[in-house]
C-alpha positions as CSV (number, residue, x, y, z in Angstrom):
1,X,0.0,0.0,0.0
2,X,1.4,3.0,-1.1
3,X,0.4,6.2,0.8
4,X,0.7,8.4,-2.3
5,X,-1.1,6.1,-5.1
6,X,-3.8,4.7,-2.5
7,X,-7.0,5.5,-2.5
8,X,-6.6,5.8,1.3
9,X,-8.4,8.8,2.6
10,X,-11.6,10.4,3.4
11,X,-12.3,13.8,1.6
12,X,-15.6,15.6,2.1
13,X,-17.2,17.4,-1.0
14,X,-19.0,20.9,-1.0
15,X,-22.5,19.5,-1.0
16,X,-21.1,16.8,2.3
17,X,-20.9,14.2,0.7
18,X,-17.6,11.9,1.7
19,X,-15.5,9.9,-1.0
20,X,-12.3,7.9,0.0
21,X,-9.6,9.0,-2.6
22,X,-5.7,9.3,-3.1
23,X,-3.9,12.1,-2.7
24,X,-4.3,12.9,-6.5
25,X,-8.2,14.8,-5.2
26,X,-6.7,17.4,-3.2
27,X,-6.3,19.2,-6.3
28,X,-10.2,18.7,-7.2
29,X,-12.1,21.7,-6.7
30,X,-15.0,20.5,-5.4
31,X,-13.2,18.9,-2.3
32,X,-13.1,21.2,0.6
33,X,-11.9,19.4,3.3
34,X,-10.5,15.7,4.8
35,X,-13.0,13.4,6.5
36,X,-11.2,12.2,9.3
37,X,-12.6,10.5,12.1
38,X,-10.5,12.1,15.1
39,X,-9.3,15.5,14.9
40,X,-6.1,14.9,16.1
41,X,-6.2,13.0,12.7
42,X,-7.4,15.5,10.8
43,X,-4.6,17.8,11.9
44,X,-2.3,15.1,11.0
45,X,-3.2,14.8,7.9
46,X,-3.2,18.6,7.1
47,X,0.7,17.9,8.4
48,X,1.0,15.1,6.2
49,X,0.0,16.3,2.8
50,X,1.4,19.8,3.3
51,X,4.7,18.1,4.3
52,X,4.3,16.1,1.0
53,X,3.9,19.3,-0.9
54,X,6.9,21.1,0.4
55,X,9.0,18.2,-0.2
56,X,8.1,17.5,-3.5
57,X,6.8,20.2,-5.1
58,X,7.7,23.3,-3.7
59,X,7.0,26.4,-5.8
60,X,10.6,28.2,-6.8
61,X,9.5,31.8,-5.7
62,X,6.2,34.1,-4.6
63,X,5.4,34.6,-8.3
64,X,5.1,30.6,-8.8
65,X,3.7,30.2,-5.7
66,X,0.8,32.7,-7.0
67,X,0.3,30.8,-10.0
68,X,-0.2,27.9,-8.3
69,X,-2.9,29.3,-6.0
70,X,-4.7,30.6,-8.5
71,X,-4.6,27.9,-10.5
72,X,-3.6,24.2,-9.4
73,X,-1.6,21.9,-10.7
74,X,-2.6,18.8,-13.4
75,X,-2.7,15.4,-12.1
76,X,0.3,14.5,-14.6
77,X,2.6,17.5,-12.8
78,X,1.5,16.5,-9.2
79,X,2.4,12.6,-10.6
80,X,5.4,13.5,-11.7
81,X,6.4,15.3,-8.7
82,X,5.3,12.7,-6.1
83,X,6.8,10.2,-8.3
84,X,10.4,11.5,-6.8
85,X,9.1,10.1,-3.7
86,X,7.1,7.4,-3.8
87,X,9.5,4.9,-2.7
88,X,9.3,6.4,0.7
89,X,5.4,6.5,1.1
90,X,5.4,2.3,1.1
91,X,3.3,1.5,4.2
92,X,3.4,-2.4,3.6
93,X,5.8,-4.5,2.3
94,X,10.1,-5.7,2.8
95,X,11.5,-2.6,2.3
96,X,11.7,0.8,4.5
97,X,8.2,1.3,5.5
98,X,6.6,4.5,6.2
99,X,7.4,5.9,9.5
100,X,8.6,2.4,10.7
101,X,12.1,1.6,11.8
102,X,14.5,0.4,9.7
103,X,14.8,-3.0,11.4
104,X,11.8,-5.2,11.3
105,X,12.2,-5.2,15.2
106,X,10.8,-9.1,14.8
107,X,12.4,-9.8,18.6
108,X,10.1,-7.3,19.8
109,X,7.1,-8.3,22.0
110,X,3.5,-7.1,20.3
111,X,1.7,-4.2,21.9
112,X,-2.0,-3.5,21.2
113,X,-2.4,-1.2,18.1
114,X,-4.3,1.0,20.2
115,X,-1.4,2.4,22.0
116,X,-0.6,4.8,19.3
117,X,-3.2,6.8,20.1
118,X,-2.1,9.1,22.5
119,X,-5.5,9.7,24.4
120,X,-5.9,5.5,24.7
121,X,-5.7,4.7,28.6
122,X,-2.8,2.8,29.1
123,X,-2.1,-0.8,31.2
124,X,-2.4,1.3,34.4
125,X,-5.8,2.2,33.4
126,X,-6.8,-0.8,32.1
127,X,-5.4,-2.6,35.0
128,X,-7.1,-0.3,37.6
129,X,-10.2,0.6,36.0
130,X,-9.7,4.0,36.1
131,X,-10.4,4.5,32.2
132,X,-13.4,6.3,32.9
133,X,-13.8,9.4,30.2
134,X,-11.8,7.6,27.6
135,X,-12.9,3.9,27.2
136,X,-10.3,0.8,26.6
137,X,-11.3,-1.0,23.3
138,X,-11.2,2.6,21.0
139,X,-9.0,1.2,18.4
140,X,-8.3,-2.3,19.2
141,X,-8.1,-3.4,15.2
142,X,-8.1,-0.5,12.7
143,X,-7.4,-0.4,8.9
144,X,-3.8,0.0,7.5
145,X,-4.8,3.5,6.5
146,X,-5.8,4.6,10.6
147,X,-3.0,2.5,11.4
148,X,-0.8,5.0,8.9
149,X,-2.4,8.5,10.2
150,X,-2.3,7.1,14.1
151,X,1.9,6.2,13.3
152,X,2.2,9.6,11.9
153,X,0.1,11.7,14.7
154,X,2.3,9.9,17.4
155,X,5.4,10.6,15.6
156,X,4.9,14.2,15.2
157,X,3.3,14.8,18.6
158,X,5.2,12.2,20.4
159,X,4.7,12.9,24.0
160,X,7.5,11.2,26.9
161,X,6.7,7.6,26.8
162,X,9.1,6.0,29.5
163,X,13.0,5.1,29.4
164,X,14.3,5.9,25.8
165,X,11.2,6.3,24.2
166,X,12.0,9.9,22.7
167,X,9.6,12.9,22.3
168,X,9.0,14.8,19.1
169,X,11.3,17.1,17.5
170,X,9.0,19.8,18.7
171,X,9.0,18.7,21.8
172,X,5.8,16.6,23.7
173,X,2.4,17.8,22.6
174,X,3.1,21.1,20.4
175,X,0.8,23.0,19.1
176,X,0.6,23.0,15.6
177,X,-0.5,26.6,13.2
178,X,-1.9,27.0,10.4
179,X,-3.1,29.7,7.6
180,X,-6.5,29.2,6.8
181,X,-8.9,31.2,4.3
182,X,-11.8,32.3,6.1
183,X,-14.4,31.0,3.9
184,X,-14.6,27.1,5.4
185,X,-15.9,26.0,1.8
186,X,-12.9,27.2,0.4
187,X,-11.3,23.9,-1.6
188,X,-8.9,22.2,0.3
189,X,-6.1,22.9,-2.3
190,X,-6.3,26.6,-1.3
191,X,-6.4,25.5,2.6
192,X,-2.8,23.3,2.1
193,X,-1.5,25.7,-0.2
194,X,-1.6,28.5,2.0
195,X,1.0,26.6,4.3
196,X,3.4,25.7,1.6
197,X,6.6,27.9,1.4
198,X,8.1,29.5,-1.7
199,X,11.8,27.8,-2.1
200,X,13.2,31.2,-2.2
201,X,11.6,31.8,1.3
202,X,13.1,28.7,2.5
203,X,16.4,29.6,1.8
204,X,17.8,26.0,1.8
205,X,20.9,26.1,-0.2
206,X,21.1,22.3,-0.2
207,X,19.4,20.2,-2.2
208,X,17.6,16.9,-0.7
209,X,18.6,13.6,-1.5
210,X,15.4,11.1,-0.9
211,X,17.0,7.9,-0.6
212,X,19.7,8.0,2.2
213,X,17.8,8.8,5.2
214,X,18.7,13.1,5.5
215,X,14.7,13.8,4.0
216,X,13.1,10.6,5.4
217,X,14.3,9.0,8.4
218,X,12.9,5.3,7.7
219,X,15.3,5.3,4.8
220,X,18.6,4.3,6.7
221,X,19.2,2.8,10.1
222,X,17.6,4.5,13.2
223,X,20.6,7.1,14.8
224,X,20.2,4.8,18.4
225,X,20.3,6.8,21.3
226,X,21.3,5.3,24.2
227,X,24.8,6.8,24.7
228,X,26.2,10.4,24.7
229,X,27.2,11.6,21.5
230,X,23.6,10.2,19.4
231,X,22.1,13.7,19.6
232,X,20.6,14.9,16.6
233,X,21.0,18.9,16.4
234,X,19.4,20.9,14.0
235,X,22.9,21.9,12.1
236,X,24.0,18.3,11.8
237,X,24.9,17.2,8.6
238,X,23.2,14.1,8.4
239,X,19.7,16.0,7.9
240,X,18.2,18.4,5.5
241,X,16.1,20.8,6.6
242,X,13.3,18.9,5.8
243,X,13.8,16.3,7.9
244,X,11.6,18.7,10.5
245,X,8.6,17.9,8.6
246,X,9.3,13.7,8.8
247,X,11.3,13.6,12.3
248,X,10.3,10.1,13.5
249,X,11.4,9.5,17.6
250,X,10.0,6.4,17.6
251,X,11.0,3.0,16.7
252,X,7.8,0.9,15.5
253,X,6.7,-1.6,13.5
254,X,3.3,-2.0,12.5
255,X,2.0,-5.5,12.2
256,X,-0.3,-6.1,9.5
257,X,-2.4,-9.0,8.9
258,X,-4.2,-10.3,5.9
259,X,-7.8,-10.3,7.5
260,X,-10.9,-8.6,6.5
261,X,-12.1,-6.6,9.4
262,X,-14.1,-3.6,10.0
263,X,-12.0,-0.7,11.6
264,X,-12.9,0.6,14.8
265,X,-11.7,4.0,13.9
266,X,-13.0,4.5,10.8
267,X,-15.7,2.0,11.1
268,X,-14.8,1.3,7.2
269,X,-14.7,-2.7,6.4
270,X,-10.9,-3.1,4.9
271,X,-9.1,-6.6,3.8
272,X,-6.2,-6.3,6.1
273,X,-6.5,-5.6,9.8
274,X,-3.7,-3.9,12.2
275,X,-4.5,-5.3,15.7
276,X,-0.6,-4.9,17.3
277,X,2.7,-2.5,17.0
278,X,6.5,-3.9,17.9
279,X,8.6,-0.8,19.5
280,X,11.9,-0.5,20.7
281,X,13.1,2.6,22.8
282,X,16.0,4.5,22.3
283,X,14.8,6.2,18.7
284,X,16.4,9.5,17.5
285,X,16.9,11.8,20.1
286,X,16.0,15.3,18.3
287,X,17.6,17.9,20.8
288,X,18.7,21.7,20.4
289,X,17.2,24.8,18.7
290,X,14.4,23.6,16.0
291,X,12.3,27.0,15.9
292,X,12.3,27.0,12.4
293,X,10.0,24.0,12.5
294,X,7.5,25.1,9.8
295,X,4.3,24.8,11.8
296,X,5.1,25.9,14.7
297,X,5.7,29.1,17.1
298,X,8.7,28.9,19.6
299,X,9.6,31.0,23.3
300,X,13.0,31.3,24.7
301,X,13.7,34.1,27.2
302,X,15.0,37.1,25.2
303,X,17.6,37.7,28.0
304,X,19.4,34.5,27.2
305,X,18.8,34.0,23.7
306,X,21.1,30.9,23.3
307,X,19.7,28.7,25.5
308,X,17.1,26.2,23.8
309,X,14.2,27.9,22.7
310,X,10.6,26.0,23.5
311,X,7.7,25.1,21.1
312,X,4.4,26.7,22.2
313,X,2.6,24.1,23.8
314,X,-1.3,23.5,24.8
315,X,-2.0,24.3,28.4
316,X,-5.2,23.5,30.7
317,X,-7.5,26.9,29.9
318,X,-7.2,26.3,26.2
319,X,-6.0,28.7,23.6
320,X,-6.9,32.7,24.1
321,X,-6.2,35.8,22.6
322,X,-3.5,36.3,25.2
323,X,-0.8,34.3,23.1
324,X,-2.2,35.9,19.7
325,X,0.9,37.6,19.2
326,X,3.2,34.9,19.7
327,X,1.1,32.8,17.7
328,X,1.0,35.1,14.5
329,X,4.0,37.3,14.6
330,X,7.8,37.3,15.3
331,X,9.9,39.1,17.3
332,X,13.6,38.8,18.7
333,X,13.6,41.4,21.1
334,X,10.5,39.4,22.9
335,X,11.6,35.8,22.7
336,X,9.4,34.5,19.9
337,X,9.3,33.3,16.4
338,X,5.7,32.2,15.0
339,X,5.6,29.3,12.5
340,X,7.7,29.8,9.4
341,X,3.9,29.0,7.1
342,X,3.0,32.3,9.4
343,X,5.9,34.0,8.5
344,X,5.7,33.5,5.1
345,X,2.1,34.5,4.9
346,X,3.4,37.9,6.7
347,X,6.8,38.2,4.5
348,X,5.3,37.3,0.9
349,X,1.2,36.0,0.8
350,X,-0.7,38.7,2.8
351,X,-2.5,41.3,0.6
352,X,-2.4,39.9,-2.5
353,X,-6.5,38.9,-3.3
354,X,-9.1,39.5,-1.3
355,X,-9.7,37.3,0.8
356,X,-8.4,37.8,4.7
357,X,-7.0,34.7,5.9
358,X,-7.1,33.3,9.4
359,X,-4.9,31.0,12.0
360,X,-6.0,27.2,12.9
361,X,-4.5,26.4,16.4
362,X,-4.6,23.1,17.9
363,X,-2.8,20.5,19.7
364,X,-3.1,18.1,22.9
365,X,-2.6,19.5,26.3
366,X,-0.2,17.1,27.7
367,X,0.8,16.6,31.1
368,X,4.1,14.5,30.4
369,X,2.8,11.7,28.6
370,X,-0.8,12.5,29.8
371,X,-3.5,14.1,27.9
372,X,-5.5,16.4,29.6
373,X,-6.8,17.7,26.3
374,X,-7.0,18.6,22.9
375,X,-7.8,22.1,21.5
376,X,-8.6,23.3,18.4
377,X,-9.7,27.0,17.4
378,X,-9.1,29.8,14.7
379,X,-8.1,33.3,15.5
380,X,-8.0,36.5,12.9
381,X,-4.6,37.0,10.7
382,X,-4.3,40.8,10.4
383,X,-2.5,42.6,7.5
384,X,0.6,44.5,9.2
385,X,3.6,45.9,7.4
386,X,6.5,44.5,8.2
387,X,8.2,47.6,9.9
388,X,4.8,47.7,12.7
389,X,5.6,44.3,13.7
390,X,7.5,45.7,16.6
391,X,4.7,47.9,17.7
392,X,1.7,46.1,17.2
393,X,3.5,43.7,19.5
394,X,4.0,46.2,21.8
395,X,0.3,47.5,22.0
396,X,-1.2,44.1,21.8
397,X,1.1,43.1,24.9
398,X,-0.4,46.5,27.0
399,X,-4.1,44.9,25.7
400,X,-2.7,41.8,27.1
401,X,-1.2,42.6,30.4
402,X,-4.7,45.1,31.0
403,X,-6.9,42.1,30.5
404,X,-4.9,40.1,33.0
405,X,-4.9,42.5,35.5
406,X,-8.6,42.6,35.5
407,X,-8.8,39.0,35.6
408,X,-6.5,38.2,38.6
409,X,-8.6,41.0,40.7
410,X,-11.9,39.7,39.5
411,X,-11.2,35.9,40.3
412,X,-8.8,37.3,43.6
413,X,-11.9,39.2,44.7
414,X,-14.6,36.6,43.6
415,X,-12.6,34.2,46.0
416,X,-12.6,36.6,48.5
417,X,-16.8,36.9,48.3
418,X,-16.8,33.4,48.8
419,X,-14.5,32.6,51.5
420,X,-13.5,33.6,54.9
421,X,-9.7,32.5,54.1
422,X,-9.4,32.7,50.2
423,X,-5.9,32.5,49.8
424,X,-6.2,29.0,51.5
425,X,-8.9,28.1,49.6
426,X,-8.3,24.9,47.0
427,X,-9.8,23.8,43.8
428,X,-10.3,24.7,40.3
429,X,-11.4,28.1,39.2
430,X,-10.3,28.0,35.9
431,X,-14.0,28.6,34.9
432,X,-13.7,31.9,35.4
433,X,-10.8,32.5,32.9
434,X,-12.3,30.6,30.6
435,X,-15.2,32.9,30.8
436,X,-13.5,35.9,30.6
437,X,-11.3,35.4,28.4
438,X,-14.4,34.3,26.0
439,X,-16.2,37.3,26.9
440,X,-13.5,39.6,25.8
441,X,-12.3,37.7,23.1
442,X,-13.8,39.6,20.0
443,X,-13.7,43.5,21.5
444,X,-9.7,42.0,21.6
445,X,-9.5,41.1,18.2
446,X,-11.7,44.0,17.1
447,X,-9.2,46.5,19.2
448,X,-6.1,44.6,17.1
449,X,-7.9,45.5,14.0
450,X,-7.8,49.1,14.8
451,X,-4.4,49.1,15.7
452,X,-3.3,47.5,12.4
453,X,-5.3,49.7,10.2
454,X,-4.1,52.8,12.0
455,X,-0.6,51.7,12.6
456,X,-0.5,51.2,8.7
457,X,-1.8,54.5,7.7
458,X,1.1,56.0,10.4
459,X,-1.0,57.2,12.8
460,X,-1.5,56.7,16.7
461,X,-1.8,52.9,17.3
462,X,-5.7,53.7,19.2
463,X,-7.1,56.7,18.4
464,X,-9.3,57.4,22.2
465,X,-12.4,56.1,21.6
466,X,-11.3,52.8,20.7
467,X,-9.0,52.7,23.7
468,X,-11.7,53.8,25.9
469,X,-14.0,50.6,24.3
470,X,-11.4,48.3,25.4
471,X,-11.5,49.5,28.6
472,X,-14.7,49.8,29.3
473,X,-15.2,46.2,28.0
474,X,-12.7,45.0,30.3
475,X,-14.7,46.6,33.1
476,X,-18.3,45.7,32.2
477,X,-16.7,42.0,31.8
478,X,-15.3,42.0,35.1
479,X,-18.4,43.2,36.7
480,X,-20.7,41.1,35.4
481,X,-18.3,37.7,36.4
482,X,-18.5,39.0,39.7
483,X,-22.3,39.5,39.9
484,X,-23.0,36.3,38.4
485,X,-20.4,34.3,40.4
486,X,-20.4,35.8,43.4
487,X,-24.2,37.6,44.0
488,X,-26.1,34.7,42.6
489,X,-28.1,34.8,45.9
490,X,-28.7,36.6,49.2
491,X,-27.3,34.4,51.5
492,X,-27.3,36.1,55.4
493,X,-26.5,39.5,56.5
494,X,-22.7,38.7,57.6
495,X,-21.9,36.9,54.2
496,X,-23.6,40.1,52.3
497,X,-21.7,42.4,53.4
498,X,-18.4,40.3,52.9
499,X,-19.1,39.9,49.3
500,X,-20.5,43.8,48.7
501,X,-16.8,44.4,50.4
502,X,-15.0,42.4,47.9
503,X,-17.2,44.1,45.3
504,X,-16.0,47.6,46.5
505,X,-12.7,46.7,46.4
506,X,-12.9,45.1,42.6
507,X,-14.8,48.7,41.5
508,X,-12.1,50.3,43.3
509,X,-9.6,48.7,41.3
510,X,-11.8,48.9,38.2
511,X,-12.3,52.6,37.9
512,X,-9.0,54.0,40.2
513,X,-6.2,51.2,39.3
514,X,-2.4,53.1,37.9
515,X,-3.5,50.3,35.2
516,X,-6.7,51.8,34.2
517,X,-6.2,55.3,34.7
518,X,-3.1,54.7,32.1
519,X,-6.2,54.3,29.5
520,X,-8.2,57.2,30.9
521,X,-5.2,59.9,30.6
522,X,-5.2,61.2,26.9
523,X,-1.4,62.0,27.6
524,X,-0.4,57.9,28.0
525,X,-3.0,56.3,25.7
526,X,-1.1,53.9,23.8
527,X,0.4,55.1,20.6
528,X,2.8,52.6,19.1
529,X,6.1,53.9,18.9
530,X,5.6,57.1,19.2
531,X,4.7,55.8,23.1
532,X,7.9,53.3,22.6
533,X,9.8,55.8,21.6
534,X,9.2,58.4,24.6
535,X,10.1,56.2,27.1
């Protein structure tokens, strides 16, 4: 079964219809989207295909990349191109398989297929009975093609898995972005396109070689990493660039059998089943600076730039406006880089039709090898010329560092309603975040929108009025969490007057705070860098 001939995966057509295809469709325009079961699959497959792209048919500059989006490629150039790779895409079979270790690993004891999936409880669970939200028995026996997109969503999310067993090159768990048209019924070409980087962009001055291992891993022996010295750094010569999109951690072996069965993921009837895995630890051990992973955005502390810099990763509280600028734009002087797709939507996309793109997030929530969660959202792409990138940063960071103010003294105050001790007080009030943050969410984006616009026609970054709306969002906001949260009912006389105490004291800080008064004084209003500049 090859992954790039196969008529392997779900697409769904404008009207809804599904049809299982090969990767030939994603040029059809009446295909707007993959069918995937899971949507940590779905994302996987996004990876997948736009991964294929880059590799083998990267556009050679913006003006070819243009031509292409306008218009896509025949089936006899796409053919031609994945032709120069096909011998890596072989999923069954003697030779170097997909995403599988080089070694058949035949010494290896079987594991349950299932334990690819990185929310499937593991023997703990099982053994305990403590798989309550997420049931043994999910994916048990699946199809070679779930088997192939469960493979490739472990290796590119690979989480800690135990002695040797390595994480991702991104690290455990990172979250993955992605440039989106806004229209959802856009075709899917335009969707994967968007993400795929002009060669003059990339700068890569070397050009791949597909059959010793530097593009695709599974090509040559697994690098073992059980002694000093194994490391694999991102300016090592035994990888091309890449390599990021195909980094495989993992040593497995899938173990396909020629049975009919209907897949449990899927729930698609296929000839040949995949009910077990062989693995084996020590894998590659990716280690270093890899923030030029295409996908993704990356922090380091901009005091200590040399020190490893970290891929943005999902936390509990899911993903909010208040990492919008690290998700979307760069900047050195604050410690991060967005994903090198956002970058070259920035650099060489943005502005050039009409349509106004936007940023897919998602990505588990891991706690070590853990799920606690997967998110998944889109947030607004904003046209900004390159020389504002510093300032809008700077403004939205102020928006930022406002609406978290307000929050802690809402939720500290909110505490202090219900409790005689708050500060003692346990438990999970992440609730309220969540709310506020929701609540806020689009005067946020709509205040970013202002600041683009005027910050592009060289004027202040927020003229008053519009700073004034932010502010008096972020108050109403506040209020009305504490109303509902804390004044839901009477209660006595003594536990009244404690919360209309704590109420005082959040108005207090609400309308007299150095942080609020900052947006009511015309003089400190924030004005880009003519602000930046002043101090």
């Amino acid at each position: 079964m090859n992954l790039l001939h196969a008529s392997w995966l779900p697409f769904r057509l404008h009207n809804g219809d599904q049809e299982w295809r090969s990767l030939m469709a994603i040029t059809d325009p009446d295909i707007v989207d993959f069918a995937l079961p899971r949507a940590d699959f779905q994302g996987a497959a996004y990876q997948l295909v736009i991964g294929i792209l880059q590799t083998a048919f990267a556009p050679e500059d913006e003006d070819q990349w243009h031509q292409y989006y306008a218009k896509p490629p025949t089936n006899d150039e796409l053919k031609l191109a994945f032709n120069t790779i096909e011998h890596a895409f072989e999923l069954t079979g003697d030779g170097p398989l997909f995403m599988q270790d080089h070694e058949p690993l035949s010494q290896q004891e079987m594991s349950p297929i299932s334990g690819l999936l990185i929310d499937a409880p593991g023997a703990n669970g099982i053994k305990n009975n403590t798989d309550f939200f997420v049931k043994r028995g999910i994916g048990e026996v699946m199809s070679p093609a779930m088997a192939a997109l469960a493979l490739f969503t472990l290796q590119i999310n690979a989480p800690s898995g135990g002695s040797g067993h390595r994480v991702g090159l991104r690290g455990g768990g990172p979250l993955t972005t992605l440039v989106m048209p806004s229209d959802e019924q856009s075709s899917l070409w335009h969707k994967l396109w968007l993400n795929v980087i002009n060669r003059d962009t990339w700068r890569c001055n070397v050009e791949p070689n597909f059959h010793d291992g530097s593009v695709f891993p599974w090509l040559a022996p697994t690098i073992e990493s059980s002694k000093k010295g194994s490391e694999i750094y991102p300016s090592t010569e035994v990888i091309h660039p890449l390599h990021m999109y195909w980094a495989m951690p993992r040593r497995i072996r899938l173990v396909i059998d020629d049975e009919p069965t209907q897949c449990l993921i899927s729930g698609e009837h296929c000839e040949q089943s995949v009910r077990h895995y062989r693995t084996k630890n020590y894998g590659n051990n990716y280690v270093g600076n890899w923030d030029q992973h295409p996908f993704t955005p990356y922090k380091w502390n901009p005091k200590k730039p040399h020190e490893d810099h970290l891929s943005q990763k999902g936390q509990p509280g899911g993903i909010s406006y208040k990492i919008w600028d690290v998700l979307t734009l760069s900047s050195d002087g604050n410690g991060h880089v967005c994903a090198r797709v956002v970058d070259h939507y920035n650099d060489v996309a943005k502005g050039k039709w009409h349509e106004q793109p936007q940023l897919w997030v998602f990505g588990y929530d891991m706690d070590n090898m853990k799920p606690r969660g997967w998110y998944s959202t889109m947030m607004p792409l904003f046209d900004v010329e390159p020389e504002n990138h510093d300032d809008i940063i700077y403004v939205t960071k102020e928006l930022q560092e406002l609406a978290n103010n307000a929050l802690y003294q809402t939720r500290s105050q909110i505490k202090a309603a219900w409790f005689d001790k708050p500060s003692d007080a346990k438990g999970d009030t992440s609730f309220i975040d969540l709310d506020f943050w929701q609540q806020t969410e689009a005067t946020f984006y709509l205040t970013v929108s202002h600041v683009a616009h005027n910050l592009n026609q060289q004027q202040p970054a927020l003229t008053s009025e519009q700073a004034k709306h932010w502010r008096n969002t972020i108050q109403s906001v506040s209020t009305q969490l504490f109303d509902n949260y804390a004044l839901d009912d009477l209660g006595n006389i003594r536990s009244m007057a404690k919360r209309m105490d704590a109420r005082g004291k959040l108005m207090g800080w609400l309308c007299g705070s150095k942080n609020i008064k900052a947006f009511n004084n015309d003089h400190n209003l924030i004005v880009g860098k003519d602000k930046k500049h002043a101090k």
